[in-house]
C-alpha positions as CSV (number, residue, x, y, z in Angstrom):
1,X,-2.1,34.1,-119.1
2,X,-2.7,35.3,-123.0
3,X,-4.9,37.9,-123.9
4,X,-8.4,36.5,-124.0
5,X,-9.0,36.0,-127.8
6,X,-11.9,33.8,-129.6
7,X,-10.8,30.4,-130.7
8,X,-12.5,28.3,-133.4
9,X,-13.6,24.8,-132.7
10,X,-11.3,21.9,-132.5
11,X,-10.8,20.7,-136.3
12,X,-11.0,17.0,-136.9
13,X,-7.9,15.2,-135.0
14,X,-7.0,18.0,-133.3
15,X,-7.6,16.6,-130.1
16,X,-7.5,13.2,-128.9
17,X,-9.2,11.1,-125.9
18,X,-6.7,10.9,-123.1
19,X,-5.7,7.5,-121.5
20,X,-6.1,7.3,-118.0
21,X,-4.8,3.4,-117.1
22,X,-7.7,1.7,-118.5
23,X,-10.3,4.8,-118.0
24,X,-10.6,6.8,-121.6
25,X,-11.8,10.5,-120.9
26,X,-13.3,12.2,-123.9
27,X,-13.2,14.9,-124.1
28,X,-10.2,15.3,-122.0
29,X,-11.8,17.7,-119.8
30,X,-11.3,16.7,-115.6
31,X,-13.7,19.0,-112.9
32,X,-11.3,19.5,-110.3
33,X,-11.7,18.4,-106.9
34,X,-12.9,20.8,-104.3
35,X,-13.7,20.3,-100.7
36,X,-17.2,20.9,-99.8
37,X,-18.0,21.7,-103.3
38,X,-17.7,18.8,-105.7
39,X,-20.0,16.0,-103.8
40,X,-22.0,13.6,-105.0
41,X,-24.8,15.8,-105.9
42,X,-22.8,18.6,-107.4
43,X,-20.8,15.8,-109.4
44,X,-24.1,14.3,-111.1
45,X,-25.1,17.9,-111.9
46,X,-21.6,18.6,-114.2
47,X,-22.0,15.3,-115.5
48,X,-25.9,15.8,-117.1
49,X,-24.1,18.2,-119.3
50,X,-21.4,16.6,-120.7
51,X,-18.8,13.7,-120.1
52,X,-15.3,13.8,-118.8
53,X,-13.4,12.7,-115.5
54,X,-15.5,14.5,-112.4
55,X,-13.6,13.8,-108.9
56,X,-14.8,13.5,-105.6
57,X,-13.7,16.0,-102.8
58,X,-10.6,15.5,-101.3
59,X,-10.6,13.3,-98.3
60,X,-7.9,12.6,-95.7
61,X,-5.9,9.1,-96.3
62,X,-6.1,9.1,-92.5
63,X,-9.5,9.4,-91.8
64,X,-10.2,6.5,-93.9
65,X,-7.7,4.1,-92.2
66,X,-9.3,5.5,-89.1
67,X,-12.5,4.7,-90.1
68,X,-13.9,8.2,-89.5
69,X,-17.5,8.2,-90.8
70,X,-18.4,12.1,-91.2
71,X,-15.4,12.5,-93.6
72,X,-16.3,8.6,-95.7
73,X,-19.8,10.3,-95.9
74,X,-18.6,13.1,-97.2
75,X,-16.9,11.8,-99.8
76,X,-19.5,9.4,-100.9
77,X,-20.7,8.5,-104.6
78,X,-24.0,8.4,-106.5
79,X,-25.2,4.7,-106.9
80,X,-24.6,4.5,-110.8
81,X,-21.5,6.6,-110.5
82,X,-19.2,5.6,-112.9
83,X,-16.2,5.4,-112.9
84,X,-15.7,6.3,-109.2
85,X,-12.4,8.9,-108.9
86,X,-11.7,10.4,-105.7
87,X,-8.3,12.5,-104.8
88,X,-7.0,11.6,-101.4
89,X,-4.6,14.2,-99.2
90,X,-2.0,13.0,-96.3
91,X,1.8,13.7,-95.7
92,X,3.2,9.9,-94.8
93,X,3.3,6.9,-96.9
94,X,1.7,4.4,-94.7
95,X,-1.7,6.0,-94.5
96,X,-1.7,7.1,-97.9
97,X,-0.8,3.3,-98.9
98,X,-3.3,1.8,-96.6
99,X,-6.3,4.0,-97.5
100,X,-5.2,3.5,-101.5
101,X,-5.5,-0.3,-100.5
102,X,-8.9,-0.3,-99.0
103,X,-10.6,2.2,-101.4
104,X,-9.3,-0.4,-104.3
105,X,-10.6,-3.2,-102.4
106,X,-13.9,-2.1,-101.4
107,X,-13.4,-1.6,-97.9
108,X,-13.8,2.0,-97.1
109,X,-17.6,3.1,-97.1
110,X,-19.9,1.0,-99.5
111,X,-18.3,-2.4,-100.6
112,X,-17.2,-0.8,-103.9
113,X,-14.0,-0.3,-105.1
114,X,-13.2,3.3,-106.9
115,X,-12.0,3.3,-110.4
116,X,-9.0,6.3,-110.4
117,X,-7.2,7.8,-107.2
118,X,-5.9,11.2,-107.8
119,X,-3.2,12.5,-105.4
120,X,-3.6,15.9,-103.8
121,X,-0.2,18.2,-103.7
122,X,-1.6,21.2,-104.9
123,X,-3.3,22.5,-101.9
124,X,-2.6,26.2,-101.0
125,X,-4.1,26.8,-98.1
126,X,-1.5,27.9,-94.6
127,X,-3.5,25.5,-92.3
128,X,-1.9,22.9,-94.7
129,X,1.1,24.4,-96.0
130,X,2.3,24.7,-92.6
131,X,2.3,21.6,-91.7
132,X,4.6,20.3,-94.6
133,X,1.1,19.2,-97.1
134,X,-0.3,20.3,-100.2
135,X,1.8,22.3,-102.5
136,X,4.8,22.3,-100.1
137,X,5.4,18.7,-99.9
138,X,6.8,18.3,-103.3
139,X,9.7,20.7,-101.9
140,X,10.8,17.6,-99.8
141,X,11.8,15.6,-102.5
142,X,12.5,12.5,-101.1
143,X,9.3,12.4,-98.9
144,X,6.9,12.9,-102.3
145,X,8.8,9.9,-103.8
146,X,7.5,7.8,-101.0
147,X,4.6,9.3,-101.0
148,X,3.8,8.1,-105.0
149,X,5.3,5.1,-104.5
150,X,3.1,4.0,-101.6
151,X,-0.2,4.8,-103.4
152,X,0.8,3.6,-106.9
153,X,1.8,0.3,-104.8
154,X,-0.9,0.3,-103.5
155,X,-3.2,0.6,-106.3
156,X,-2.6,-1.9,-108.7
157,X,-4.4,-2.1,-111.6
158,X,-6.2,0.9,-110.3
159,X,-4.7,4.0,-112.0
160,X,-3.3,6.9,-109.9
161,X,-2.6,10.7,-110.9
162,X,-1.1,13.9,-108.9
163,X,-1.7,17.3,-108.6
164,X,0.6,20.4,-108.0
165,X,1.4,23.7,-108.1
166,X,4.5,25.4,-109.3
167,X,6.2,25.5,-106.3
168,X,5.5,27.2,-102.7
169,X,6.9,30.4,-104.1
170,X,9.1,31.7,-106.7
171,X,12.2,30.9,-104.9
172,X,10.9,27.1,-104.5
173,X,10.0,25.9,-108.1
174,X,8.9,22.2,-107.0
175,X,6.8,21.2,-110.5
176,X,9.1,19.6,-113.0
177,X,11.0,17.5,-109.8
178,X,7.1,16.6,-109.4
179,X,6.1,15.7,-112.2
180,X,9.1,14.1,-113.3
181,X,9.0,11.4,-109.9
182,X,5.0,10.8,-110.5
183,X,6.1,9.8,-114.1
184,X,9.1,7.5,-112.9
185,X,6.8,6.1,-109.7
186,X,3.7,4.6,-112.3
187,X,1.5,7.9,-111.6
188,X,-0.8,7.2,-114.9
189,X,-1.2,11.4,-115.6
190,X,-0.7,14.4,-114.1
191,X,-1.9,17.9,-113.5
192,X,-0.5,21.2,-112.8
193,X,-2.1,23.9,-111.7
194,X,-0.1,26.9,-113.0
195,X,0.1,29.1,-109.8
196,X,2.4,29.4,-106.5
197,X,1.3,28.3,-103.1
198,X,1.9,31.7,-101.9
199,X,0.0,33.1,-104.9
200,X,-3.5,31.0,-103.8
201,X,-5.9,32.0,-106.1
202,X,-4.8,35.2,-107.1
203,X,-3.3,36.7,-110.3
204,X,-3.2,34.7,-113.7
205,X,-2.1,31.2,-114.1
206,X,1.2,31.4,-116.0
207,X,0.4,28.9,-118.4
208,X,4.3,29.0,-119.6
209,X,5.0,26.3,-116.8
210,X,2.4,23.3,-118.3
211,X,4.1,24.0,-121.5
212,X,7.5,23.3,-119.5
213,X,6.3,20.4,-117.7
214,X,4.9,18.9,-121.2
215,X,8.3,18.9,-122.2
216,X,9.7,17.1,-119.1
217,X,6.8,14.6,-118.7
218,X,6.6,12.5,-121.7
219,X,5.0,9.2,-121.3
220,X,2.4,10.4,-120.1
221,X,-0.2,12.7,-120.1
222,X,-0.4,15.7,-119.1
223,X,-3.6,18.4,-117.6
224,X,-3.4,21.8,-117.2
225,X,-5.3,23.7,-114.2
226,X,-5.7,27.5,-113.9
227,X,-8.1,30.3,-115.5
228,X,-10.2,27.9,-117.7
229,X,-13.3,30.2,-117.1
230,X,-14.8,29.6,-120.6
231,X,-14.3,26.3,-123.4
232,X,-12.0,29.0,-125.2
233,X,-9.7,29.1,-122.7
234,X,-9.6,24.9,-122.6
235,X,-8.6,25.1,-126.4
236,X,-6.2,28.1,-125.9
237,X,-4.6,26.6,-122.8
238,X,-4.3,23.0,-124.8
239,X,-3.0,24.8,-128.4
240,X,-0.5,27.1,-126.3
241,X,1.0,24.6,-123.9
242,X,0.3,21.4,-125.6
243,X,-1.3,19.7,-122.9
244,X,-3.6,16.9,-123.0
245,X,-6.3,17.9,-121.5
246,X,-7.9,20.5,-119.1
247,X,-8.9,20.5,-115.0
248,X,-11.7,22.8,-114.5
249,X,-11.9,24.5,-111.3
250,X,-13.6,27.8,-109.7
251,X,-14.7,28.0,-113.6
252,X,-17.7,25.8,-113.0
253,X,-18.6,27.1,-109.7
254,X,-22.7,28.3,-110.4
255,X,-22.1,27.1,-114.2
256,X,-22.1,23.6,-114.5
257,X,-23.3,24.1,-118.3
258,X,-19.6,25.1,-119.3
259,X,-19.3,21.5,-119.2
260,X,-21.6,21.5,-122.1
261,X,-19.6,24.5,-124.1
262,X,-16.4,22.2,-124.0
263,X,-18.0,19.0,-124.9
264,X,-19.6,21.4,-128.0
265,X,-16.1,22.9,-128.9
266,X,-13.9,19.5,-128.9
267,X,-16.3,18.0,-130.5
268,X,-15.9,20.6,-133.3
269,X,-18.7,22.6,-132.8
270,X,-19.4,26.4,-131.9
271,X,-21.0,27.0,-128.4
C-alpha cells in the first residue's frame, strides 16, 4: 500500500454513484461482511451514520436449503432494513442455486425476499481453505464458473456480486480468471480484496492488483477491499486504482463513525 498521505475531498464529479442491478449505492462505500460481527444490530449502527451498501454475515447456502434455524437467525435483518444484502458461502452449485432461489423468493426466514446476494470467495481461513472454499475455490476454474452461474440463475432480477482475494498464494494468482468469469456469468459487481489467502490479514493490501482487475473487468464495476482504515484511504485507494468504490472491513470494527468521515469526504467535504 502507498505511504499514508492527506487527500483533499472529492471535487465535484469526481466520484460517481455505483450501479448495483437496480440498487444505486451513494456514496459507493460497501461494509464488508463479517461473521459474527456485522448482524442486524451492528448493521443499523453503520447505517445511523451514513448511507452505503451494509451486508449481512455470511451464511452457509446449505444451511438454508437445510432449513437450519440457529444459522437463518443469525443472519436475520432489521424490520425496515432496506435494501436486504446478504453474502452467502458454499462449494457446489446446487445449494448455492437453491438457497439463491429461496432467499429471492421469500422463503428462507421471514417471508421477504432480499434485495442483493453477494458471493463469498474471499475467505482465508484453513478450516475453509482446506476444504476447497473461500479464496481457494477460484483456483478450480471450472468449479467457480458453475458456482456463478447457479446463483446468477438463480437470482433473476435480483442482482448478485463476488468476493476474492488474489489468489491462495503467490504461486496461485486466481483474481483476474475471477473476476473476469463473474463478469461473463451476469455477476452485477465485484470486489477484491487485495491480499493472499495465505497472507490472511497480515501485511499491506497491494492495491496494484484492483488497479489490474479494473483493467480486466470492464462492464462492470469494480470495489476495492484492504487497509481502508480512514476516508483518506477510500479516496486514495479509488484515485490510485481507479475503482468504483470501497469495502470497508476490520476499518469499522469499534468505529462505526468512519462511515460518517466518507460520506463527508465524497460528498466534498473535510472530515
Amino acid at each position: 500500500m502507498a505511504e499514508s498521505v492527506p487527500q483533499a475531498p472529492a471535487r465535484p464529479g469526481e466520484f460517481s454513484a455505483v450501479g448495483i442491478g437496480d440498487l444505486e449505492v451513494w456514496p459507493p462505500v460497501v461494509l464488508a461482511p463479517m461473521a459474527g460481527v456485522t448482524n442486524a444490530p451492528f448493521r443499523t449502527l453503520c447505517r445511523r451514520y451514513g448511507a452505503g451498501l451494509y451486508v449481512n454475515q455470511m451464511i452457509t447456502a446449505r444451511a438454508i436449503v437445510e432449513g437450519h434455524r440457529k444459522s437463518l437467525d443469525l443472519a436475520a435483518f432489521a424490520p425496515d432494513e432496506s435494501p436486504r444484502s446478504i453474502q452467502l458461502y458454499g462449494t457446489e452449485p446446487y445449494s448455492i442455486g437453491e438457497a439463491t432461489r429461496r432467499l429471492v423468493g421469500g422463503e428462507s426466514h421471514d417471508g421477504r425476499s432480499v434485495d442483493h446476494i453477494d458471493m463469498n470467495f474471499g475467505c482465508p481461513m484453513k478450516k475453509v481453505t482446506r476444504h476447497g472454499g473461500g479464496a481457494a475455490l477460484p483456483w478450480k476454474r471450472g468449479l467457480y464458473r458453475s458456482i456463478v452461474r447457479a446463483a446468477v440463475d438463480a437470482a433473476g432480477d435480483v442482482p448478485v456480486t463476488v468476493k476474492f482475494r488474489v489468489g491462495i498464494d503467490d504461486e496461485a494468482i486466481t483474481f483476474l480468471d475471477a473476476g473476469r468469469i463473474a463478469e461473463d456469468e451476469g455477476c452485477r459487481a465485484v470486489a477484491h480484496h487485495a491480499r493472499t489467502a495465505n497472507q490472511l490479514y497480515s501485511g499491506s493490501a497491494d492495491w496494484r492488483r484492483i488497479g489490474e482487475l479494473k483493467e480486466a473487468v470492464t462492464s462492470i464495476p469494480v470495489f476495492g477491499n484492504g487497509d481502508i482504515w480512514e476516508a483518506d484511504d477510500a479516496l486514495r485507494m479509488m484515485r490510485e486504482t481507479g475503482a468504483d468504490g470501497v469495502v470497508v472491513g476490520r476499518g469499522c470494527l469499534g468505529r462505526p463513525w468512519i462511515f460518517r468521515d466518507l460520506a463527508e469526504v465524497f460528498e466534498g467535504r473535510a472530515v
